[in-house]
Phi, psi and omega in degrees: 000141158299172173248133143022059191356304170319338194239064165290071190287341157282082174356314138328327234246126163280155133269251188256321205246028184029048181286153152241087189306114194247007175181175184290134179079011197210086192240160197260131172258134164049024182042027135287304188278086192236147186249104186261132197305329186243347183310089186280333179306319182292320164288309181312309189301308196285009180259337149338292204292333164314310147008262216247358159238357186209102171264343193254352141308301180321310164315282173304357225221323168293307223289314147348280175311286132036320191287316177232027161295150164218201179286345193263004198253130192287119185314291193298340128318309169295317172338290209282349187278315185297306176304313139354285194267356155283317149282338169280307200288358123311330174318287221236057190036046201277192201290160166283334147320308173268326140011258182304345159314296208283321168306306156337294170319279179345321212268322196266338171259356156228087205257036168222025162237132187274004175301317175279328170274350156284329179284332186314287167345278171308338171290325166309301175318305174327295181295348204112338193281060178326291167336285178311323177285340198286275199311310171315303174303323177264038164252333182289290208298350142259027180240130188245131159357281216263348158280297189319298180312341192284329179260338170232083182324332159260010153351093162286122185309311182313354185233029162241166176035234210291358157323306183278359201250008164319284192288353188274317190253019151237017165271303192327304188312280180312346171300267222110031189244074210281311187306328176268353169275352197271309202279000185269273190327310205296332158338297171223032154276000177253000198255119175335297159325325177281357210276345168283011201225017198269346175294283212305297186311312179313305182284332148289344154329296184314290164312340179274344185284302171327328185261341173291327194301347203250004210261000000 
């Protein structure tokens, strides 16, 4: 692991990450930049920006925040640090456990966005867990856009209604629950939005036809 920008024990001392502490509680990035050691708005933002050049700073620099949640820390700041830390430590293959800890978070702290049980969700498929990825999406999918958005503005369209039904019908498929993955494809193979992805639908259309013919 890196180490933690935050964990200077020498006042004098550069690290790595070419932080400098210039008061108490108080350090310099690149003799531009400053950070205060409790500040969370301030970490939270550098670790956002962090994101797609330094994930695993990115990472400590959530899990920091996390640290200095309180009762005064805003649900969509803790939101967005679980969902967060949920996606870089998929990056980079991290434990599966916590992983799925910071998805959880994510759920319990805002459970009327469908965001966190759709990335969860592709996450299961991917492993393997179907069921589970199954049970998610039909917790997404009863939460509709157009309620979300009106409480969350940046609310992403893609993980909501027909969005979901891609990943829906390859959990189904591994089920053997071919009539609900067949009606989830037929949904949107024909749907304009789908159209970079219809070779690909056509050819799980086929198998799920295939698995019926075999039941």
């Amino acid at each position: 692991m890196e180490k933690v920008v935050f964990d200077i024990p020498n006042t004098e001392s550069i690290n790595i990450y070419n932080y400098k502490q210039i008061g108490p509680n108080l350090y310099r990035f690149n003799t531009e930049e400053t950070y205060i050691y409790d500040d969370i708005n301030l970490i939270y933002s550098r670790a956002r920006e962090l994101k797609k050049t330094n994930i695993r700073l990115s990472i400590d620099l959530f899990k920091k925040c996390i640290e200095l949640f309180s009762t005064n820390t805003s649900n969509s700041i803790k939101y967005e640090t679980y969902i967060n830390l949920s996606l870089l430590l998929t990056e980079i293959n991290g434990k599966h456990e916590e992983i799925e800890t910071y998805y959880k978070k994510s759920i319990d702290t805002l459970s009327d966005r469908a965001e966190p049980y759709y990335y969860w969700a592709i996450y299961c498929n991917k492993h393997k867990q179907f069921e589970k990825s199954y049970d998610l999406l039909k917790l997404a999918l009863s939460l509709k856009y157009e309620d979300c958005v009106i409480k969350y503005p940046k609310t992403q369209r893609t993980a909501y209604d027909k969005y979901l039904y891609d990943e829906m019908a390859v959990s189904c498929y591994w089920l053997k629950k071919y009539n609900e993955s067949k009606y989830f494809l037929e949904q949107i193979i024909d749907d304009p939005d789908f159209s970079g992805s219809r070779d690909r639908l056509l050819q799980n259309l086929q198998f799920t036809n295939e698995g019926l013919e075999n039941m």
